[in-house]
Backbone as CSV, one residue per row, in Angstrom:
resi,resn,N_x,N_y,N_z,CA_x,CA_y,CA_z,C_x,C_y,C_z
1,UNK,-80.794,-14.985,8.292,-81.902,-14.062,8.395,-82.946,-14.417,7.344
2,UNK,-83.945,-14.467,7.743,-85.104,-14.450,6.782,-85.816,-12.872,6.654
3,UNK,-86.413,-12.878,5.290,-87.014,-11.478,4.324,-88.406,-12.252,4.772
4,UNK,-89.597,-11.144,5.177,-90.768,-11.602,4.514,-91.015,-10.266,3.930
5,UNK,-91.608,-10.215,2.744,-92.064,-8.982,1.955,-93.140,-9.085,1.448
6,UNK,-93.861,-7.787,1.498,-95.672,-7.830,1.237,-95.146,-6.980,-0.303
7,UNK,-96.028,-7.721,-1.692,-95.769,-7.179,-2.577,-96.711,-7.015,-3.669
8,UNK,-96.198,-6.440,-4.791,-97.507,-6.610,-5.838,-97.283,-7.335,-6.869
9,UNK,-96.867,-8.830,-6.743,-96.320,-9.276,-7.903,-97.382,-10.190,-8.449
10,UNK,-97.618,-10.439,-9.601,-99.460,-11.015,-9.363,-99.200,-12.289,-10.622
11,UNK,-98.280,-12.299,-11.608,-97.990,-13.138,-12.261,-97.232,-14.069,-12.290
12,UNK,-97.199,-15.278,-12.672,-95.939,-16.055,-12.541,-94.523,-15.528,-13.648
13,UNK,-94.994,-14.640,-14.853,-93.911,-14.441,-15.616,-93.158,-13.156,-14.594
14,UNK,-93.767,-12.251,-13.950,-92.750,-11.679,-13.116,-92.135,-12.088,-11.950
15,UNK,-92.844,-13.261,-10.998,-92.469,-13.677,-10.139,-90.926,-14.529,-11.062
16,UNK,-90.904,-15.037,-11.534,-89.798,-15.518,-12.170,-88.804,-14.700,-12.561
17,UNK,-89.280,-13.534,-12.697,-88.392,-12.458,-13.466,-87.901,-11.946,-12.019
18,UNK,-88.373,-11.520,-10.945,-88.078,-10.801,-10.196,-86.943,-11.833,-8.806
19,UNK,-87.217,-13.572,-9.107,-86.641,-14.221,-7.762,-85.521,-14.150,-8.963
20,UNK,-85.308,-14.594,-10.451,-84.270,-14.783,-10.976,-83.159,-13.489,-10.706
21,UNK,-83.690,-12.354,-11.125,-83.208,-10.778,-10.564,-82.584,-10.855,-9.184
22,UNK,-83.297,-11.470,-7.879,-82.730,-11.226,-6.807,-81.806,-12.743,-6.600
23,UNK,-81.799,-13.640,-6.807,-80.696,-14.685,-7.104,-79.691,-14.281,-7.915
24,UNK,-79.690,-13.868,-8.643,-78.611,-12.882,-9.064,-77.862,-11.730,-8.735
25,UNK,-78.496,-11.334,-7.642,-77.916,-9.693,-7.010,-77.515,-10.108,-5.633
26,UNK,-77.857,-10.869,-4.973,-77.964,-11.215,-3.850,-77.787,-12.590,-3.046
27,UNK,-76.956,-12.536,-2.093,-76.341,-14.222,-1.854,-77.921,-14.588,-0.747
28,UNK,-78.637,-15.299,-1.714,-79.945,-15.640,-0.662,-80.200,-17.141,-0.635
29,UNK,-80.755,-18.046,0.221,-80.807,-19.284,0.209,-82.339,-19.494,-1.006
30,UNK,-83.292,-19.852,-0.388,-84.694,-20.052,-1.222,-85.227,-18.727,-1.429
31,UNK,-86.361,-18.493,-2.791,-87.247,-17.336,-2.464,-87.798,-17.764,-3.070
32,UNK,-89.176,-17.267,-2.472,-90.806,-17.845,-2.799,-91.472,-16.405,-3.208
33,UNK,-92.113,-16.643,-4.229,-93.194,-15.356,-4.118,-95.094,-16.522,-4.121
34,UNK,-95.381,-16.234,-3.000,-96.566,-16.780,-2.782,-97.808,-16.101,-3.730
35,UNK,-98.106,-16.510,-5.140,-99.430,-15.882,-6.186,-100.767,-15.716,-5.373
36,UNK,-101.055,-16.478,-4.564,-102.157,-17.143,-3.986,-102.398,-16.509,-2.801
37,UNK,-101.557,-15.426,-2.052,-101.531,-14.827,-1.049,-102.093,-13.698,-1.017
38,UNK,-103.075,-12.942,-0.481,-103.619,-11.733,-0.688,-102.575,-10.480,-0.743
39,UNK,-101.531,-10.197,-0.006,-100.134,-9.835,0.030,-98.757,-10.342,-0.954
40,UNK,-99.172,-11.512,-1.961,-98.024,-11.748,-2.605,-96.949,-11.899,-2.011
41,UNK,-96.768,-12.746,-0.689,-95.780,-12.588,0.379,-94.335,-13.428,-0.573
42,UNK,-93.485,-12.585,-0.573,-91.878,-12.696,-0.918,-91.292,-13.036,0.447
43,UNK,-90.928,-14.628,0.421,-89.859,-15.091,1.725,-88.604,-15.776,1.053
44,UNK,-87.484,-14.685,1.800,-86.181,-15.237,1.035,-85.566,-15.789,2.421
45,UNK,-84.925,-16.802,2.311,-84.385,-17.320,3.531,-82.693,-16.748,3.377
46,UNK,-82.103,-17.444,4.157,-80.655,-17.180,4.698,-80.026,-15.936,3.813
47,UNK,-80.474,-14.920,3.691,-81.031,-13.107,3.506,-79.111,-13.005,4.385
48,UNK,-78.446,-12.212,3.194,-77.295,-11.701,3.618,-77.312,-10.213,3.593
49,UNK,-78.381,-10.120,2.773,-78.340,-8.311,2.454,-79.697,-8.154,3.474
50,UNK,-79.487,-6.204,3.602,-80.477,-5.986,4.993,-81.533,-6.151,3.766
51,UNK,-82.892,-5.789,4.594,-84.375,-5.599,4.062,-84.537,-4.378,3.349
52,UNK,-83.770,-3.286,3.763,-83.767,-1.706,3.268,-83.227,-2.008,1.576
53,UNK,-82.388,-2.690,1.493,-81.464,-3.034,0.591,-82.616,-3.647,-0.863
54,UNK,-83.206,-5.268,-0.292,-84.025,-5.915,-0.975,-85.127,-5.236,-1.488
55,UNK,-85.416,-3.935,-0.298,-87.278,-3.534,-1.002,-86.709,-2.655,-1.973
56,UNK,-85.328,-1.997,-1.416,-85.339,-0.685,-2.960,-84.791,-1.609,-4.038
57,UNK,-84.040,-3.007,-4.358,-84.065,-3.664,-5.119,-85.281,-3.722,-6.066
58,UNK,-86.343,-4.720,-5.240,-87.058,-5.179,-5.931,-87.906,-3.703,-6.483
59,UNK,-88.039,-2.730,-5.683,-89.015,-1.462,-6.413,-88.077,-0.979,-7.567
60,UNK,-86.850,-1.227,-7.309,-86.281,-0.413,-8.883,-86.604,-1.268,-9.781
61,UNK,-87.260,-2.747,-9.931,-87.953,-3.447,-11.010,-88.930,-3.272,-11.128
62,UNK,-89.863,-2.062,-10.541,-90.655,-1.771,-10.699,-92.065,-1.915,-10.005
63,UNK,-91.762,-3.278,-8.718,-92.973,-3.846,-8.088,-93.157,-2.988,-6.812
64,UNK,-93.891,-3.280,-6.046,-94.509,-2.649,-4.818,-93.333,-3.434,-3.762
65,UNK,-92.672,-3.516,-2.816,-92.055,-4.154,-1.982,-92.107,-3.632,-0.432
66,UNK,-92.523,-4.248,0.320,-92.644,-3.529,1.873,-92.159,-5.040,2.792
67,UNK,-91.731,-4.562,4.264,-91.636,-6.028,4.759,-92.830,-6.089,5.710
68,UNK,-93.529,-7.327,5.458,-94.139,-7.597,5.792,-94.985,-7.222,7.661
69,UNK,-96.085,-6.670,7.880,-95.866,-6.573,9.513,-96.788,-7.417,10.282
């Protein structure tokens, strides 16, 4: 399963903070947080956990997380 997630992550020191966070919580193949994207699009590939799971993840670190529509 692939994640796409629309987010508010706008730096590279949290984008690092937040894929290291979900590589750690979560059995996921790649994750990208795109800086350059008007949406900050978060794509995690081979995604074992649901999407419900990942957005209240990543919001309990504090960021914006929605999946993408």
């Amino acid at each position: 399963m692939i994640g796409i997630f629309k987010t508010n992550i706008a730096t590279k020191e949290d984008r690092q903070t937040i894929l290291e966070a979900i590589r750690g919580r979560f059995e996921v193949g790649q994750c990208h947080v795109d800086l350059e994207d008007c949406d900050k699009v978060l794509r995690i590939t081979e995604m074992k956990a649901g999407e419900d799971e990942v957005i209240s993840f990543v919001k309990g670190k504090g960021f914006d997380c929605d999946v993408l529509e």
